[in-house]
N, C-alpha and C positions, 0 to 999 in steps of 0.2 A: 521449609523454604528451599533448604540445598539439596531435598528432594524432587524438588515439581521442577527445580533448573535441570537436575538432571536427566530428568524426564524429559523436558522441553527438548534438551538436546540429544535426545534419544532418535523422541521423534522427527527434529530436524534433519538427523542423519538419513533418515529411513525412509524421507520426503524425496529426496534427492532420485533420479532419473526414474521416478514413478508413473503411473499413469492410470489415473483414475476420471468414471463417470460423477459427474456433483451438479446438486443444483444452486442455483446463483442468488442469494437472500438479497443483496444488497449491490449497487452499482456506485461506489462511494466517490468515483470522481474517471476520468478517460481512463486511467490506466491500475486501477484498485478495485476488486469486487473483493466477497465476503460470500462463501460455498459452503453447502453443507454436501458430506457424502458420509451414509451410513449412520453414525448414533457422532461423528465427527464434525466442528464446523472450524473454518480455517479463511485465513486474510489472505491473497493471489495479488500480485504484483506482476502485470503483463510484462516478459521479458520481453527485449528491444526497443523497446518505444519509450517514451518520455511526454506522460500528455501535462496540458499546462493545468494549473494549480486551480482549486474552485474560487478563490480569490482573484485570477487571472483574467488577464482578458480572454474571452471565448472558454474559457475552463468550463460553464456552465451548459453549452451546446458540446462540446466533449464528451461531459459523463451525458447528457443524452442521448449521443450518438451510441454509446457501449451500452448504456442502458435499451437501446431498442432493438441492438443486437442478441444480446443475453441476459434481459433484465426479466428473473421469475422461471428462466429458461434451466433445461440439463444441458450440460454443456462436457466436452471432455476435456481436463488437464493432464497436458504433461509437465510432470515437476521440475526444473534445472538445478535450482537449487533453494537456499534459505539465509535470509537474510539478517544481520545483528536486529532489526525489529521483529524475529518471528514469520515475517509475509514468507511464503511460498514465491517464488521467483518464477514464472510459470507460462506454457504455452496456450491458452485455451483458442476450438474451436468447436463450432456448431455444426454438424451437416457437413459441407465439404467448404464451408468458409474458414481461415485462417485467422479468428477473430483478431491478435493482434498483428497482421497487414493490414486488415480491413481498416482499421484505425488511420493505419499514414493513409493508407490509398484513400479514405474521403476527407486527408486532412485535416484529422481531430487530435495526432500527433505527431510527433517528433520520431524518427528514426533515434535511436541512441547506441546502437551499435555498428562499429566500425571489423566488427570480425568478419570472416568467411559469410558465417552465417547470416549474418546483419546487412551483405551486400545488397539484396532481394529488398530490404527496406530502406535502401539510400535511393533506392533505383525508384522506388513507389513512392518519395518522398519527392523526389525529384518531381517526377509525374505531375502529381498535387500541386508543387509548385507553377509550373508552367500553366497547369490549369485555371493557376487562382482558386483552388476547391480548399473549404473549411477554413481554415486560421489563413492560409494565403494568402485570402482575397486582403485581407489588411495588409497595408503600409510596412509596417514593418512591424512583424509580431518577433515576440520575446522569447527567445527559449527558454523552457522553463527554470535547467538550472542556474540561466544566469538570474532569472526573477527570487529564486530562493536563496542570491547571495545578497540579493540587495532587498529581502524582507525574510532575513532570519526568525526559524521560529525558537529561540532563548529566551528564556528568562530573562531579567534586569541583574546587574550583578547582586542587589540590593535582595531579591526577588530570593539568590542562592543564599545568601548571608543570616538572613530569616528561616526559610529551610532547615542551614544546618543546626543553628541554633536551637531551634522548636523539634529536630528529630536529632539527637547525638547519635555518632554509631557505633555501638559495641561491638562489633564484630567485621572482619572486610564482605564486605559484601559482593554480590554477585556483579559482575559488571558485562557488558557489552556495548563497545568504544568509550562514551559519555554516558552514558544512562549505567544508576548501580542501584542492582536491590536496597530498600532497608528508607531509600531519602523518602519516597514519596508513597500515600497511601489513600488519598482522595481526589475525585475529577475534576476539584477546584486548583489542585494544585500542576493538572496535566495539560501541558502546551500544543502538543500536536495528537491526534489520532494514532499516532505509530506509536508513540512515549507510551500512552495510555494501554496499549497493545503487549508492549512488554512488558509494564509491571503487572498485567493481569495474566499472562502465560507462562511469564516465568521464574515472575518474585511472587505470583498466585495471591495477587492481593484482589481477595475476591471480592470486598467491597465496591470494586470498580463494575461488576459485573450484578447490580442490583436484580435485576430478573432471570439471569441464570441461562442468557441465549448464546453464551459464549462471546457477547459484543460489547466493547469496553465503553464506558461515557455515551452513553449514546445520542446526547447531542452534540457533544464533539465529532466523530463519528458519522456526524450526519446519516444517523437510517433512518430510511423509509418505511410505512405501511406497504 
């Protein structure tokens, strides 16, 4: 186990300011696909943007918006960086589109950065707005991170108390922030898709990975044929 963390963070490092061709298995929600490049497959988190939740209002016209940009497509990433759940932090585009601008400009997300870089996407969000295009046209739509403060995805405390109990830990485990190797080892027990993400990549609790496509829970998850 405190081989495959090291490994994870091997790879993590080596992710960073990369640039690689991959094709796109999965379109898991506006701003999360799932890539395979090479004998490798790997979870992408469009850097800048912030699209709303699949739970969310308009969440669902989102991931079909990304989906029909690069859903089955090759696509090209640049890496920025990696994140405590494993996702690749990352640029992707097609062709000469900038898939995540494409995103604010038809208003299927949020700008979510405010750096140098991030200005091009206040500026296209802006746009979106005035126009009423994608999440706009409503009243007043929710940004996502305020939606994920008022529908945490945690356990019950009750929920932790059973956990610790049914798994003791002999050893400190592996941790990154809240999430630590060793608590948890089946998909009944994983609250979000990213959770499920980390204990399969880097506590290697391969159980979670019953067919072996590198995708955890897969109806967590939400993939597609």
């Amino acid at each position: 186990m405190r081989f495959l963390a090291a490994l994870f963070a091997l790879v993590a490092l080596n992710a960073q300011a990369e640039s690689f061709e991959a094709k796109v298995l999965t379109v898991m929600d506006g701003d999360t696909v799932f890539v395979k490049t090479g004998p490798f497959k790997a979870k992408l988190r469009l850097v800048n943007i912030d699209a709303p939740e699949k739970d969310q209002s308009f969440g669902p016209q989102s991931r079909e918006s990304l989906q029909s940009l690069i859903g089955g497509k090759v696509v090209h990433v640049e890496s920025k960086a990696v994140d405590k759940f494993g996702r690749t932090i990352a640029l992707i585009s097609i062709g000469d589109i900038n898939v995540n601008e494409e995103q604010v400009r038809r208003g299927m997300a949020w700008a979510s950065s405010r750096s140098r870089e991030g200005h091009a996407y206040v500026k296209l969000q802006n746009e979106a707005q005035q126009a009423k295009r994608g999440l706009w046209h409503e009243a007043n739509p929710q940004q996502p991170s305020q939606w994920r403060k008022l529908h945490p995805a945690e356990p019950t405390k009750y929920r932790h108390q059973q956990q610790r109990k049914a798994q003791p830990q002999t050893q400190k485990p592996e941790r990154f922030g809240t999430l630590a190797c060793g608590k948890k080892s089946y998909c009944s027990q994983m609250v979000t898709c990213d959770e499920a993400h980390f204990y399969l990549t880097v506590c290697g609790e391969k159980r979670l990975d019953t067919n072996k496509d590198g995708i955890p829970c897969e109806s967590l998850c939400g993939v597609l044929e």
